[in-house]
C-alpha positions in Angstrom: 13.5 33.5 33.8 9.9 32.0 34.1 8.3 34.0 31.9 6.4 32.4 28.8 8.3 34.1 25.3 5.9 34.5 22.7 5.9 31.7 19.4 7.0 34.3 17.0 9.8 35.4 19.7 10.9 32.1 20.2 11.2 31.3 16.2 13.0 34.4 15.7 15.3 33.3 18.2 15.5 29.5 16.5 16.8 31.1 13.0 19.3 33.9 15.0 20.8 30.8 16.4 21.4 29.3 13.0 21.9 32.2 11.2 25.1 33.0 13.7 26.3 29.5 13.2 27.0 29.8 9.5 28.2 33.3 10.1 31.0 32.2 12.9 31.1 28.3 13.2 34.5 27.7 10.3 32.8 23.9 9.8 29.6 23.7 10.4 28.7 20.8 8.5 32.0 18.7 9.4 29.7 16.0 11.2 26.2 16.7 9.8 25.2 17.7 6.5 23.4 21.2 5.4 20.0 19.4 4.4 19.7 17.3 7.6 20.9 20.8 9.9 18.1 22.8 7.8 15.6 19.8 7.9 16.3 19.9 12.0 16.1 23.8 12.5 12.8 23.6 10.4 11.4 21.2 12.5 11.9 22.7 15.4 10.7 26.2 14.1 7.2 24.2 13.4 6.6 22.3 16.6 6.9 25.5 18.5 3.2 25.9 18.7 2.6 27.7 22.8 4.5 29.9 24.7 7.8 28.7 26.9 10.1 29.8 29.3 14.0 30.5 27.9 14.8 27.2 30.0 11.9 25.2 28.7 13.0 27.1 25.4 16.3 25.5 25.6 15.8 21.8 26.5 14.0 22.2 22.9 16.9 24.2 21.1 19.8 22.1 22.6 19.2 19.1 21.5 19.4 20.9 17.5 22.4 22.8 18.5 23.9 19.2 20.1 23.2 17.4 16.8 26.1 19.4 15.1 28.2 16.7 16.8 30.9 19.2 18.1 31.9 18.9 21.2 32.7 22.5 22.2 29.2 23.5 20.9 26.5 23.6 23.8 24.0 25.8 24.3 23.8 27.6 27.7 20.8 28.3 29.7 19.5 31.4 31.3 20.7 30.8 35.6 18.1 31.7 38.0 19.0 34.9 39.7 18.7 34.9 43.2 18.6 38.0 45.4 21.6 39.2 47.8 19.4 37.8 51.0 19.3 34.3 49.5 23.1 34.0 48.0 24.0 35.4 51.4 21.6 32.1 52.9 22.9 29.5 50.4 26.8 30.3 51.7 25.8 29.2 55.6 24.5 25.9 54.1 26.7 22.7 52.8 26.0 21.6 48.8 23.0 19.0 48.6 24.0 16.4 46.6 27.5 17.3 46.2 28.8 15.8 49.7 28.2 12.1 48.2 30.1 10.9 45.2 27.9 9.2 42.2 28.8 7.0 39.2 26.2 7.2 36.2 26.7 4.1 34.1 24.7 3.6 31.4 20.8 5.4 32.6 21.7 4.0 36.1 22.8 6.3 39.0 24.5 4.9 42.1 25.9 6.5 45.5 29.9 5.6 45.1 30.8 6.8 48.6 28.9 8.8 51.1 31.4 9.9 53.6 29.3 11.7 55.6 26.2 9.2 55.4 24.0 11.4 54.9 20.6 9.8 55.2 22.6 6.7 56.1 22.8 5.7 52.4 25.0 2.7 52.1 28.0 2.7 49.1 26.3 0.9 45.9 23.2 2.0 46.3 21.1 3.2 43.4 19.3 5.8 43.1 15.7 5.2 40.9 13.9 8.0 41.8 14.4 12.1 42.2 11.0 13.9 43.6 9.1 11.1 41.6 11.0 11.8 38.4 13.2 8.6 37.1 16.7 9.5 37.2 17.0 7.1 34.3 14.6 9.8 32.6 16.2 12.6 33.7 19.4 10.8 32.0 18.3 10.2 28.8 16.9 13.8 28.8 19.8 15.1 29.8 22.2 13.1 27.3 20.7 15.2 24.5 21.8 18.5 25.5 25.8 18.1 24.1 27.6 15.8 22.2 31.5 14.9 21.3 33.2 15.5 18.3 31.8 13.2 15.2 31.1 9.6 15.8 33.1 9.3 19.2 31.1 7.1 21.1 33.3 7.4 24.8 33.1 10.7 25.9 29.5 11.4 26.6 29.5 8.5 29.5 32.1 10.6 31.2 30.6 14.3 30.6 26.8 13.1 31.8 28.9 12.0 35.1 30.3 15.3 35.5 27.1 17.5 34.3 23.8 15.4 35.9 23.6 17.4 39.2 24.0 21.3 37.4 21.5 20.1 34.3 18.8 19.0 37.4 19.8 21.9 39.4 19.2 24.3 35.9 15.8 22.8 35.7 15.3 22.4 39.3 17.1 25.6 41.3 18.8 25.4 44.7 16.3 22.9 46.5 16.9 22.9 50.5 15.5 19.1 50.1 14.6 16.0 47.7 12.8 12.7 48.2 15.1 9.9 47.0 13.6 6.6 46.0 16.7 4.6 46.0 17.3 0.7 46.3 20.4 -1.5 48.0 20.5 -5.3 48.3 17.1 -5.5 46.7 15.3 -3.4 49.5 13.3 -0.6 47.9 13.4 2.7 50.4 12.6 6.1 50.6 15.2 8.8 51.8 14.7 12.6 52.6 17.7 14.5 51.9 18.3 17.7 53.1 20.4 20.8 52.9 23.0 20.7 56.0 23.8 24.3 58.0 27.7 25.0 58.0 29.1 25.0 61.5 30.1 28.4 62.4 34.1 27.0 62.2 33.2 25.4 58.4 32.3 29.4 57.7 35.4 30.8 59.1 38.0 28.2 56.9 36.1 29.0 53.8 36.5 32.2 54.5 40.3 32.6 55.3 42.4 32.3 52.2 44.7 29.0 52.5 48.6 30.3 52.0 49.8 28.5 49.0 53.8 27.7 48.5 56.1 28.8 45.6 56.1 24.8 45.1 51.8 24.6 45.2 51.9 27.3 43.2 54.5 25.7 40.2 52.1 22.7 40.5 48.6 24.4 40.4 47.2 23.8 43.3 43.6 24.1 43.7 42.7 25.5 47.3 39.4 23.9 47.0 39.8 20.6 46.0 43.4 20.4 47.7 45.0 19.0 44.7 47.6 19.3 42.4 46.8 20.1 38.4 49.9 19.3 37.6 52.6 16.4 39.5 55.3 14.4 38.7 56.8 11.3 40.2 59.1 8.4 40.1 57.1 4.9 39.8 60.4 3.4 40.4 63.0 3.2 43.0 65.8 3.5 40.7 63.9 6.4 38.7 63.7 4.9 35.3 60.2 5.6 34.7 59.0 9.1 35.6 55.4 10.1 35.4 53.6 12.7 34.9 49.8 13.9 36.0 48.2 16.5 34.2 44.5 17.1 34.9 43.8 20.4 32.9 46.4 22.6 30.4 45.3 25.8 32.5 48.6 27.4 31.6 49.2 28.9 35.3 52.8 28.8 36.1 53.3 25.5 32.9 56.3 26.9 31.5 58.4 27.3 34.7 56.8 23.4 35.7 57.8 21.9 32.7 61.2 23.4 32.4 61.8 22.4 36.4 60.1 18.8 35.7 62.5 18.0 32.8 65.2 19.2 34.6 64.5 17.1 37.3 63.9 13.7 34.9 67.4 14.3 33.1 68.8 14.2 36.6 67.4 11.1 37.6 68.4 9.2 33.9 65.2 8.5 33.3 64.2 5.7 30.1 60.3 5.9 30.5 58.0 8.5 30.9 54.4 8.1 31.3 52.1 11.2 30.1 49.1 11.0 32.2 46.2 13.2 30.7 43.4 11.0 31.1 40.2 12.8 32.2 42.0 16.3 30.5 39.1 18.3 29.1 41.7 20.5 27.3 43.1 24.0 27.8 45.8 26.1 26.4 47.4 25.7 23.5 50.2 27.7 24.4 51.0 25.0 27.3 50.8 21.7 25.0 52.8 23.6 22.6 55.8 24.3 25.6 55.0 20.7 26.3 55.8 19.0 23.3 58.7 21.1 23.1 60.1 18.5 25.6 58.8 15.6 24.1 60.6 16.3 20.8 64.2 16.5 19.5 63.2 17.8 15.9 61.9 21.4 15.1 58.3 20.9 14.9 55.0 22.2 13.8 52.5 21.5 16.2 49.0 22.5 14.4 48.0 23.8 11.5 47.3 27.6 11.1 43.6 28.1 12.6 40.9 28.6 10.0 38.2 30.9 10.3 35.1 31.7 8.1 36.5 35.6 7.3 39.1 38.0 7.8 37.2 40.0 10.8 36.4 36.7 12.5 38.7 37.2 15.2 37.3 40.2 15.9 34.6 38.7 17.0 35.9 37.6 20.4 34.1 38.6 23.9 36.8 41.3 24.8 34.6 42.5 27.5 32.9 39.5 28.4 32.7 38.7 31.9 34.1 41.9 33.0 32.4 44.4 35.4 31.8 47.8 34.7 34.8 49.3 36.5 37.2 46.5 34.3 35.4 47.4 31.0 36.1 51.2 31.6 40.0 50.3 32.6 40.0 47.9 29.5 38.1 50.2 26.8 41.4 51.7 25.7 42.6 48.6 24.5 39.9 47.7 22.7 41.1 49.3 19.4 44.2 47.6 19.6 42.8 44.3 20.5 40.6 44.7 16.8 43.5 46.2 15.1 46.4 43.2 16.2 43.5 40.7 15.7 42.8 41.9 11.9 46.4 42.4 11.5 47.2 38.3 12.0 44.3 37.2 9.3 45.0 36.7 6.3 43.5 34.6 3.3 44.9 31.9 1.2 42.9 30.1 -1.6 39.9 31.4 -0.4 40.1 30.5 2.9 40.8 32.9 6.1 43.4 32.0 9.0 44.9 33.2 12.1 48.2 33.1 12.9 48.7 31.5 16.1 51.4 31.0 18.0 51.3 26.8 18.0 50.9 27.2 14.4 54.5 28.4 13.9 57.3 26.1 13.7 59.2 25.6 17.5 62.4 24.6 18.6 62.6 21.6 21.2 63.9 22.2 24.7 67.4 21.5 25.5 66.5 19.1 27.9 63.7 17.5 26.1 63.2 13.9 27.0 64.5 11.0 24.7 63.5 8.0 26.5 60.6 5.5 25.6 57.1 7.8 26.3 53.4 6.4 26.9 50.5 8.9 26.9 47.7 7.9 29.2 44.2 8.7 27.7 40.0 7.6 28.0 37.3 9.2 26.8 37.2 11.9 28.6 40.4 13.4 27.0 39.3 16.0 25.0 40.5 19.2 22.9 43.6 19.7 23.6 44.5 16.7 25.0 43.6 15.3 21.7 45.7 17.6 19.6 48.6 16.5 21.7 48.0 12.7 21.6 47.2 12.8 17.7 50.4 14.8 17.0 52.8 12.1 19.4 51.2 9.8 18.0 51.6 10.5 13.9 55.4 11.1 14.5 55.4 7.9 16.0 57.3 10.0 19.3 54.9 7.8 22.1 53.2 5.1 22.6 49.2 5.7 23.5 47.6 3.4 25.6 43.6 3.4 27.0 40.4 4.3 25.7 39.9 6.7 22.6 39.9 9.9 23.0 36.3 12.4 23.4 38.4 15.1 21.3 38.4 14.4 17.5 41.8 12.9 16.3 41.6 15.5 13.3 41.3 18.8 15.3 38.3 21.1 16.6 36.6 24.0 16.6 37.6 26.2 19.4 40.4 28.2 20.4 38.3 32.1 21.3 34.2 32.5 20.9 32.1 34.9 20.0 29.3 34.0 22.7 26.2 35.4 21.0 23.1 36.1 23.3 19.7 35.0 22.0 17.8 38.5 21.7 14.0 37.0 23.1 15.4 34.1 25.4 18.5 35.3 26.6 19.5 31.8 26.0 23.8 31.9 25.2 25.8 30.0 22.9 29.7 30.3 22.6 30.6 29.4 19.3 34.5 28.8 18.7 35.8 30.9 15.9 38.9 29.1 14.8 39.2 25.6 13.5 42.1 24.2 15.1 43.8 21.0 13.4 47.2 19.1 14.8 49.6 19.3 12.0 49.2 16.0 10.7 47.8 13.7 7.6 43.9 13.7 8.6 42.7 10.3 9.0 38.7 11.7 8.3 37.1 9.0 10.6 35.3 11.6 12.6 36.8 9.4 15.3 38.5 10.6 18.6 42.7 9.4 18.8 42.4 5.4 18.5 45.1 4.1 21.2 47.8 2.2 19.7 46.9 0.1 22.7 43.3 -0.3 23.4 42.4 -1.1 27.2 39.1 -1.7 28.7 39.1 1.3 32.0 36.8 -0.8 33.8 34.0 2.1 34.0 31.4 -0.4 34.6 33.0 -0.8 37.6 31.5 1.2 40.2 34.3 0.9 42.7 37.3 -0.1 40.4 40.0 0.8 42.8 42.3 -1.0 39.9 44.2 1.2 37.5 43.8 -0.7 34.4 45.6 1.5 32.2 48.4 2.7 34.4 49.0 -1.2 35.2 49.2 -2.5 31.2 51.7 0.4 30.8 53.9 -0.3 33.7 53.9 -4.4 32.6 54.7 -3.3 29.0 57.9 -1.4 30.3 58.5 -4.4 32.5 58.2 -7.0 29.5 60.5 -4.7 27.5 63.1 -4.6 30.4 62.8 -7.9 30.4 63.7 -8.9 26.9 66.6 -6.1 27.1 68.0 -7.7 29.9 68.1 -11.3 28.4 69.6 -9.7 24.8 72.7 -8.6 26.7 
């Protein structure tokens, strides 16, 4: 991992990396032209003039890759490996600087709660300084390193949020301790925080496998954060306005949760429904395809059929990827199949190459789809499929979508299966998505995520905003329209 790659190593690995792209990416220059993608990979091949590490190597190449302006695109780096004796260390001790909770806003970093109070940092305080290096540095740095889709502009606030701690940790490793330089109520102080030990009883929980219930289960629950993915509720006490939560489309157990959650809002005589998907990076396709079957009373289309640069890009997929040697042997017999079925559903039309996916195929709606009034939640950190989903409701006009716009592209992505190529010199990854996946709808070519038809401010600048902005417009809009119901009668 530290070891310096030669220049002519690290150049051949600079035109691998574009040389794949236009091999698997099916629209590469959707956001960026040929001659200003060639002018950048250029450029980059000449200012490699010394040695680097693959992780120096790649704050220099993801930037290029990042310029693409596609949000699934991002360059991976090459993880320290540590041996057995320290993983076996790093499980007796508690996270560093994940048992405080942070808000980035703008190149600012701020403590949002600190339960714990570790190093007796107060709530609001901001953090300037990380082992002498500005955090608003290490932000700005960091900021280059992925992108959204086109010329989306509220996604990236949300993702840098998310990402800041594993980017410093990738450059960084597993510290057991960091200097803060940190300021609160205009007093400047210094604070050493360091890696807490694990009492012998936090050990023995994490250790113990939590019994989860047919219900947690239908829901998604997450052992380790002790949440739900998926929930619905009433917001009402007479029922009228049901509302679902729905954090990720990870397809575990959705078909059963939708067909029991419908069930249950038909009982009740629900009129409103609220589609909560804010903060949704995306998922299956196979689950918002089952979910707008609900949403729906027509026979519908839900994308387009995926597009792909050949016939044998399908192919192409990691089949073993991630799998140990014991699963690859037990797997290897399929493998012949899994080329044949995936050559078997291409096909080309007009010079062009697609896939035949399932979502791509017209679909009956569920017999106890909803056909109330529907609002679909949404900010910028609503991305890929929860995109597709909102830009498909909302060009048949079916809901009502209120909040921020989208991160994912109104007009579809690239994504769907990779081929995750491994740089040969650096080792340096990069999953490119083979299919270019489009909601059936009239493109509106923007290269803008899905505009609301009701645009409210979330209040991110708001470090503590305990308010629900969003939720709260949508609940007075269904009160208003009660209102003016009642006084027509």
């Amino acid at each position: 991992m530290d070891k310096d790659i030669p220049v002519s190593k690290l150049r051949k690995d600079i035109d691998y990396t574009y040389e794949k792209l236009q091999k698997f990416h099916p629209n590469l220059y959707w956001y960026i032209s040929k001659e200003e993608l060639d002018y950048k990979f250029d450029s980059l091949k000449t200012s490699i003039k010394k040695p680097l590490t693959p992780n120096q190597f790649y704050f220099r190449l993801a930037p290029v890759v990042a310029s693409i302006n596609e949000g699934h695109l991002r360059l991976r780096s090459v993880g320290k490996k540590y041996s057995k004796t320290e993983q076996k260390e790093f499980k007796t001790k508690k996270p560093l600087f994940a048992l405080m909770d942070y808000k980035i806003i703008d190149d600012r970093l701020y403590v949002k709660d600190n339960k714990e109070n570790l190093g007796k940092i107060k709530a609001g305080t901001e953090i300037l300084k990380i082992n002498d290096e500005n955090v608003s540095d290490l932000i700005k740095k960091y900021r280059k390193l992925y992108s959204s889709d086109g010329e989306n502009k509220t996604f990236q606030k949300y993702f840098i949020n998310l990402t800041f701690f594993n980017y410093y940790t990738l450059e960084n490793g597993y510290l057991d301790s960091v200097k803060l330089k940190t300021v609160c109520d205009n007093v400047i102080a210094e604070v050493d925080l360091k890696r807490q030990k694990k009492n012998p009883k936090e050990i023995t929980e994490e250790n113990v496998l939590p019994k989860v219930t047919a219900d947690q289960k239908l829901q998604d629950y997450d052992t380790v954060s002790k949440s739900y993915n998926r929930s619905l509720k009433f917001l009402k006490s007479d029922s009228s306005v049901a509302y679902i939560k729905i954090k990720s489309f990870s397809a575990s157990y959705a078909k059963k949760f939708y067909d029991q959650t419908f069930r249950k809002i038909k009982y009740a005589k629900s009129e409103y429904l609220i589609l909560d998907i804010r903060d949704n990076l995306g998922g299956s396709l196979s689950e918002i395809n089952t979910l707008y079957s609900y949403l729906t009373d027509d026979r519908f289309t839900l994308i387009k059929a995926p597009e792909m640069t050949s016939k044998t890009s399908g192919m192409h997929q990691n089949y073993f990827r991630g799998q140990s040697v014991f699963t690859s042997v037990l797997s290897a017999p399929g493998y012949p199949f899994f080329l044949a079925g995936n050559y078997f559903l291409s096909s080309k039309k007009d010079k062009r190459y697609y896939f035949r996916e399932f979502a791509s195929r017209p679909t009956k709606p569920k017999g106890n789809a909803f056909k109330g009034k529907i609002y679909v939640l949404v900010n910028g950190a609503s991305f890929s499929a929860s995109s597709i989903i909102s830009a498909k409701l909302k060009y048949e006009k079916r809901a009502v979508i209120v909040g921020e716009e989208t991160g994912g592209a109104n007009d579809g992505t690239v994504a769907g299966v990779n081929n995750t190529v491994t740089l040969p010199n650096s080792h340096l990854t990069l999953p490119i998505g083979l299919f270019l996946i489009r909601p059936n709808i009239e493109f509106e070519n923007k290269s803008r995520g899905v505009i609301p038809n009701y645009q409210v401010d979330p209040g991110f600048d708001d470090i503590f905003g305990t308010e629900d902005k969003i939720l709260k417009w949508t609940l007075d809009d269904i009160d208003f329209r009660n209102t003016v119901t009642h006084k027509m009668k």
